[in-house]
KERO-24995 format. One record per residue (C-alpha): residue in one letter; x, y, z. Coordinates in steps of 0.02 Angstrom, whole numbers, m for minus. Each point is the difference from the previous one (the first is absolute). Layout:
<rs>
+------+--------+--------+--------+
! type !      x !      y !      z !
+------+--------+--------+--------+
!    a !      X !      Y !      Z !
...
+------+--------+--------+--------+
</rs>
This chain:
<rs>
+------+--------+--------+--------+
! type !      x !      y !      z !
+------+--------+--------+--------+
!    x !    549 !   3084 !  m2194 !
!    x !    161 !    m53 !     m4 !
!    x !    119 !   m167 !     28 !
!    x !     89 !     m3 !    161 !
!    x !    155 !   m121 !     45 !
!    x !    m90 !   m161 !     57 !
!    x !    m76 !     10 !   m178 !
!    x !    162 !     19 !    m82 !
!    x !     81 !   m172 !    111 !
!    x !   m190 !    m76 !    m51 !
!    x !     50 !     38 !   m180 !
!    x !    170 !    m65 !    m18 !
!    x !    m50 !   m135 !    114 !
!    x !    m87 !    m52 !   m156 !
!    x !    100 !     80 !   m136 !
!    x !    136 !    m78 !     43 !
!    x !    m47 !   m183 !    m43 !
!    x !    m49 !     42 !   m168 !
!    x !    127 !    m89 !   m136 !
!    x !    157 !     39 !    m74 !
!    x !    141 !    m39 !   m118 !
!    x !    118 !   m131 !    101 !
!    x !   m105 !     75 !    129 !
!    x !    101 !    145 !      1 !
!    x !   m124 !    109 !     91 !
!    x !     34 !    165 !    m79 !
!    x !   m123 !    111 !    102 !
!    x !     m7 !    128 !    135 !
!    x !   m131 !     93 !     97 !
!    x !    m31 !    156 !     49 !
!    x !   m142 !     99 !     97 !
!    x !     m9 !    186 !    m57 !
!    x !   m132 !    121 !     13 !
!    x !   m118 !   m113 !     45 !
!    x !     16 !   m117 !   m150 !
!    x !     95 !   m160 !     m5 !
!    x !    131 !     m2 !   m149 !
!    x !     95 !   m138 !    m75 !
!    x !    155 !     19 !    m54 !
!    x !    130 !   m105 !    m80 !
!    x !    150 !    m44 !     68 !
!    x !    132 !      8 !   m138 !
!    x !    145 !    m63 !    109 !
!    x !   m116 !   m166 !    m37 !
!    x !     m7 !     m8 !   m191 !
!    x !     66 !   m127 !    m83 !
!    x !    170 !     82 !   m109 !
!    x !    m21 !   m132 !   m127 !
!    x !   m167 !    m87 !     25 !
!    x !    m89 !    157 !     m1 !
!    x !     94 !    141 !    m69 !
!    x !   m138 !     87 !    m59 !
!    x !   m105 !     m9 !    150 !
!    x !   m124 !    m97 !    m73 !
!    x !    m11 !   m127 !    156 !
!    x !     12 !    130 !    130 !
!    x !   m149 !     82 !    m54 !
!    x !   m106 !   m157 !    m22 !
!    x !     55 !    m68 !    182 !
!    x !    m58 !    189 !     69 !
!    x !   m157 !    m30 !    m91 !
!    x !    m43 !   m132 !     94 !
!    x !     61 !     47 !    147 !
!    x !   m133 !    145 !    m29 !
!    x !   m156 !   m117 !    m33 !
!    x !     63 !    m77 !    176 !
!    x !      7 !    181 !     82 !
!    x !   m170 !     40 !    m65 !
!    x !    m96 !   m178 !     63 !
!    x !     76 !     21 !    175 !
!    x !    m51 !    194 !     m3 !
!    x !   m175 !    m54 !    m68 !
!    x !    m31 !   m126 !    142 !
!    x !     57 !    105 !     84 !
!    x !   m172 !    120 !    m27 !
!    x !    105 !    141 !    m85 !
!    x !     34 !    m50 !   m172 !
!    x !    122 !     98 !   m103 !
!    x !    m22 !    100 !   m165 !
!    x !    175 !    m46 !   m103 !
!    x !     99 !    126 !    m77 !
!    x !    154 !    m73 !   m103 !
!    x !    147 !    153 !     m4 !
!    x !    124 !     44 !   m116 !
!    x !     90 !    132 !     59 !
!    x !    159 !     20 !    m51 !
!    x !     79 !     85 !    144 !
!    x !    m56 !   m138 !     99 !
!    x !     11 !   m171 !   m121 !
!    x !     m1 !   m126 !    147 !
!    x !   m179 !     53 !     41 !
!    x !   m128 !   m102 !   m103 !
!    x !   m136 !     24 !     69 !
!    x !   m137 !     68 !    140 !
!    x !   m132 !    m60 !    113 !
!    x !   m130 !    130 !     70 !
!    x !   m133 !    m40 !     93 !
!    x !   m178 !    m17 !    m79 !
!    x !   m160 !    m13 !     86 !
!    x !    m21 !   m104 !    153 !
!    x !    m98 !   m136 !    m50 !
!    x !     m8 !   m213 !     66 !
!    x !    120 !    m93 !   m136 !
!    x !   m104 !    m92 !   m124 !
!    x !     m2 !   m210 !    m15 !
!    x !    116 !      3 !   m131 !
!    x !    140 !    126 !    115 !
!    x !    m30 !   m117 !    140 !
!    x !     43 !   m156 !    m89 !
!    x !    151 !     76 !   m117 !
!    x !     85 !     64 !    167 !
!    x !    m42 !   m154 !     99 !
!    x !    106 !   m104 !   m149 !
!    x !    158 !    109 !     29 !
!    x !     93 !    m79 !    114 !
!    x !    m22 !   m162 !    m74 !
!    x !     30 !     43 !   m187 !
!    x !    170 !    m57 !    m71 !
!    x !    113 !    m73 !   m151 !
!    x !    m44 !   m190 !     m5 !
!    x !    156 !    m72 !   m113 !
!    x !    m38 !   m170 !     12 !
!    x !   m112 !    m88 !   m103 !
!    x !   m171 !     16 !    m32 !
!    x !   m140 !   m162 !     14 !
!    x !    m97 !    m16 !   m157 !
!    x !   m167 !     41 !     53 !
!    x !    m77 !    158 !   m113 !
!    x !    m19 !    170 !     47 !
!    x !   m179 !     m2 !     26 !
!    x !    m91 !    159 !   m139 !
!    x !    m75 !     89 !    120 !
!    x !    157 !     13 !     98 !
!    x !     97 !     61 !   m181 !
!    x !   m149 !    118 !    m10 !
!    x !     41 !     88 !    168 !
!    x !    185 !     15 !    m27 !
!    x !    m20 !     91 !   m182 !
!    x !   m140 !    108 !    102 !
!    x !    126 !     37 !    144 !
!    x !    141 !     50 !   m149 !
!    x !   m142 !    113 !    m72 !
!    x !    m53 !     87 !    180 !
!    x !    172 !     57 !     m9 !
!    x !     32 !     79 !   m172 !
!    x !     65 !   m152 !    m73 !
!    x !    m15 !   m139 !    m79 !
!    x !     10 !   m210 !     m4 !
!    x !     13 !   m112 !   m137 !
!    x !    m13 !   m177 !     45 !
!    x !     93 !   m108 !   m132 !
!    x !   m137 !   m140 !    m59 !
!    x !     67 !   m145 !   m100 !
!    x !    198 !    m89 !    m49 !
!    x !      7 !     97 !   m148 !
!    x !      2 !    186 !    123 !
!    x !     86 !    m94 !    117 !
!    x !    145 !    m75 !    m85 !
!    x !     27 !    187 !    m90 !
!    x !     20 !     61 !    174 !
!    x !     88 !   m115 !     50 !
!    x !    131 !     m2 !   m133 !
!    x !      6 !    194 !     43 !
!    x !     40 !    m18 !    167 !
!    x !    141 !   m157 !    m20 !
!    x !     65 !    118 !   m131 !
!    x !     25 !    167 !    138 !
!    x !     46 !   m116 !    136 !
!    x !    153 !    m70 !   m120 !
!    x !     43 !    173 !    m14 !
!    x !    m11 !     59 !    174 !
!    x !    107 !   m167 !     49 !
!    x !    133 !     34 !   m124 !
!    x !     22 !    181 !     70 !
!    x !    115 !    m50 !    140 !
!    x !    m13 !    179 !    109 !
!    x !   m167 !    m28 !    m18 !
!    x !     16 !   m165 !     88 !
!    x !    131 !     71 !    123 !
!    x !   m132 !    123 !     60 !
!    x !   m136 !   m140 !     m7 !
!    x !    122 !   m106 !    129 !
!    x !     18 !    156 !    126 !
!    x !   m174 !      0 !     32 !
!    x !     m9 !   m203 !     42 !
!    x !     22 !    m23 !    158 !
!    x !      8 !   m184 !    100 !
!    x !    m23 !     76 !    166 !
!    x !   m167 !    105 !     50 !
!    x !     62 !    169 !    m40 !
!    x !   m140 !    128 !    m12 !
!    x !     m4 !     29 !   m180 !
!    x !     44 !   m104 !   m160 !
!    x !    m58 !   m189 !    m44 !
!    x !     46 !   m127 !    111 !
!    x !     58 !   m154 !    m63 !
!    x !   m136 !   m126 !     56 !
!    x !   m119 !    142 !    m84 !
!    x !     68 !    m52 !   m206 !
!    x !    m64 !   m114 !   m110 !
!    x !     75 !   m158 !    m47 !
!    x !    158 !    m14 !   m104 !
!    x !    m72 !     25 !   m201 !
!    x !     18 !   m150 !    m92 !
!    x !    m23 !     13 !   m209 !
!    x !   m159 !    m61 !    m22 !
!    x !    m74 !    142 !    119 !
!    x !   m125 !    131 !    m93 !
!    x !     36 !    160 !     95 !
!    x !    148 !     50 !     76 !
!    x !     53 !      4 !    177 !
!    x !    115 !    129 !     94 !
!    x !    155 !   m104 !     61 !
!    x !    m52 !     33 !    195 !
!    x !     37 !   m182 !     47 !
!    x !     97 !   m133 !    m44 !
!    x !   m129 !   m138 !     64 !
!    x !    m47 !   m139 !   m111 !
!    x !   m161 !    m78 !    m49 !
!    x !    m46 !   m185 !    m27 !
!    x !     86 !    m71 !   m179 !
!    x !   m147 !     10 !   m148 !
!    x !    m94 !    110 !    107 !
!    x !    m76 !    155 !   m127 !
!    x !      1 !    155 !     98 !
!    x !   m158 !     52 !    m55 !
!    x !    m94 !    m65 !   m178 !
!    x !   m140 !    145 !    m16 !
!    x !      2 !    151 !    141 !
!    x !   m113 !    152 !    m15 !
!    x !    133 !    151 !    m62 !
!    x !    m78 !    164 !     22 !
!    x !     74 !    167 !    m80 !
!    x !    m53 !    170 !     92 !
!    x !     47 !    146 !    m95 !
!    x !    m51 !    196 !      0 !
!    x !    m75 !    118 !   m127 !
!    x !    196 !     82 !    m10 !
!    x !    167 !    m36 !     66 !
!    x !     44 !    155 !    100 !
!    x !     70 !     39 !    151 !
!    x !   m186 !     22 !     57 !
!    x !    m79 !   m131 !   m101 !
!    x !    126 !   m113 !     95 !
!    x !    m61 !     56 !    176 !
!    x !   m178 !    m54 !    m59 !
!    x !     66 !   m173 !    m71 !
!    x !     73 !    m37 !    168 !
!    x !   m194 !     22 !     86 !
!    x !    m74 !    m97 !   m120 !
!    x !    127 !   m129 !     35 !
!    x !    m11 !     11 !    182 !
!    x !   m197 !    m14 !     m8 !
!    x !      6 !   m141 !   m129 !
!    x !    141 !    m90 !    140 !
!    x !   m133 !     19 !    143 !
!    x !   m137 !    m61 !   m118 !
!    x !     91 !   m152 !    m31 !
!    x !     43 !    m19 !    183 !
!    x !   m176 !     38 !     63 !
!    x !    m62 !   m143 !   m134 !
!    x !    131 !   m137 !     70 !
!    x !    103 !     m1 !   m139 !
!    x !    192 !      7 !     m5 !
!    x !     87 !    136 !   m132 !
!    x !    166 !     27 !    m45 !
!    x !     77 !    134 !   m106 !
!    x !    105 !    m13 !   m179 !
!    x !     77 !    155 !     m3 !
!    x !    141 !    m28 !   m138 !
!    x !    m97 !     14 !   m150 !
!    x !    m47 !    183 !     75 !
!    x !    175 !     30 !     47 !
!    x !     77 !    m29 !   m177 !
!    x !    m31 !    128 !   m134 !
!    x !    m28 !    m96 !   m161 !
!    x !    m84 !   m146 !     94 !
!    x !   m122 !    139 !     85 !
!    x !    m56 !     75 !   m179 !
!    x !    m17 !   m178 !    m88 !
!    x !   m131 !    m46 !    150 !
!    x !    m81 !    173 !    m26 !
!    x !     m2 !    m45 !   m197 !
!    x !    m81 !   m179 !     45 !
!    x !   m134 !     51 !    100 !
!    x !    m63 !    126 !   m113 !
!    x !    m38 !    142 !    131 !
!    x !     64 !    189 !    m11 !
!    x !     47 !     13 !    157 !
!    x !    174 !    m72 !     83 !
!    x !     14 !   m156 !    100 !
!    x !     66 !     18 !    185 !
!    x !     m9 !   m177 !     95 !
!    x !    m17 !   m160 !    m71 !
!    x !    m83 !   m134 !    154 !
!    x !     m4 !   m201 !     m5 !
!    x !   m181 !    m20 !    128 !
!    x !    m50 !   m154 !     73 !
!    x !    m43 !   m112 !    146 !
!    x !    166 !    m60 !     80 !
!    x !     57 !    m55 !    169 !
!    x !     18 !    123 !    158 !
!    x !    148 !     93 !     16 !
!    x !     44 !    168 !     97 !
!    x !     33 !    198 !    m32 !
!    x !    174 !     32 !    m29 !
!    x !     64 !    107 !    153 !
!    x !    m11 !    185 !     m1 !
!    x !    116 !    133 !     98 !
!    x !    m65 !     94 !    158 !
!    x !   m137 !    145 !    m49 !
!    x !    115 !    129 !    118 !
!    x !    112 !    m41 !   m148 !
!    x !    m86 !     60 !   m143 !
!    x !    m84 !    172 !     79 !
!    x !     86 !    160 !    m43 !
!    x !    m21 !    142 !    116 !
!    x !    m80 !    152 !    m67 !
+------+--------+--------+--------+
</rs>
């Protein structure tokens, strides 16, 4: 059995809405042999953002979980094999086909929430994340190789938080790194990067987590942004190339999870994206393993996906 093209369009259809950094959308696809392959596209990679290719890999993991749902509801789910071949770096990954077989509940919903899954910047109303609900997204992290620790409490929140104000000073001080940052902001509706209306309110002092400068909109005076959110951190056994690729499906099915619940998420990537703030959060939550996403989850007002480019775009001929 093998994939043919409508399967490859059916999987980037998908793949492509999964998240990235400034929503850079650093993937291609590729039908070969009968196998969809994912590739990454490293005219896409952020120089100074991203240098190592961190949050190229993490974006194509997700867009991978996306393939895989649409392939699955499809009736011919795929068997995954992530690649590392070194005569061909830009491929990450593969998607056979597995036994035919109906997609399961679970399939069905996940891919039903993935055109409507996307960053919510904006505040979050106070009402709790219900425990069962925190139940299912450390289960979806697990499903996938990874894993979710919810942050319970001020005391593991504010040490986050001061974490995360601490890698976002440093980020905002490096002034290429806000150059690049400012390239992919865009006030029209260009296909790719964060448009304007899509960033959070201006930060004001008294904020607990930090905000990417998106926007220059203003909330009401004396208004906190948010008191108490739910911070997640979803991390891998390793921080490899590979281990990488599995962080970004965990974090893709964790997104969907949150989506399929009717809860808003947004990502914190800058205490990931600075070295010495990415081992002190390692250090203060006591696991082995390395963290890969930090995410703020809650219930907040409707919003819409960012835009995404055309799919003829991002398919490679073999």
């Amino acid at each position: 059995m093998t994939y043919d093209h409508a399967d490859l369009r059916r999987a980037a259809a998908a793949a492509v809405r999964a998240p990235s950094l400034h929503n850079s959308q650093p993937w291609r696809f590729r039908l070969r042999a009968g196998a969809v392959e994912v590739l990454a596209d490293q005219q896409r990679q952020l120089a100074v953002a991203d240098s190592t290719g961190w949050a190229v890999r993490i974006a194509c993991g997700a867009a991978i979980t996306n393939a895989r749902l649409a392939l699955a509801v499809a009736g011919t789910p795929a068997e995954v094999v992530l690649c590392s071949d070194r005569a061909e770096p830009d491929l990450l990954a593969r998607l056979t086909p597995g036994p035919r077989r109906p997609a399961t509940y679970t399939e069905t919903d996940l891919a039903a929430a993935i055109p409507r899954r996307y960053s919510n910047r904006r505040p979050f109303w106070p009402d709790p994340v219900p425990p069962d609900v925190r139940q299912r997204l450390v289960d979806a992290a697990g499903e996938e190789s990874g894993w979710l620790d919810l942050l319970v409490g001020m005391t593991a929140l504010s040490g986050f938080a001061e974490i995360a104000q601490s890698a976002d000073r440093v980020l905002r001080r490096d002034l290429t790194y806000q150059a690049e940052m400012s390239t992919w902001t865009h006030a029209d509706e260009a296909p790719d990067g964060v448009a304007v209306p899509a960033g959070a309110p201006v930060p004001e002092p008294q904020d607990l987590l930090p905000q990417r400068a998106f926007s220059d909109r203003r909330r009401a005076p004396g208004r906190d942004f948010e008191p108490e959110p739910l911070v997640a951190i979803l991390g891998t056994a390793g921080d490899r190339p590979h281990d990488q690729l599995i962080a970004g499906q965990a974090l893709q099915r964790v997104l969907l999870t949150v989506t399929d619940a009717g809860l808003a998420c947004s990502m914190i990537s800058q205490p990931i994206e600075v070295p010495a703030a990415r081992d002190q959060l390692r250090r203060s939550l006591g696991r082995s393993g390395m963290p890969q996403m930090a995410l703020r989850i809650g219930y907040g007002r409707p919003g819409s996906p960012s835009r995404r480019r055309p799919v003829e775009d991002v398919l490679v001929a073999d």
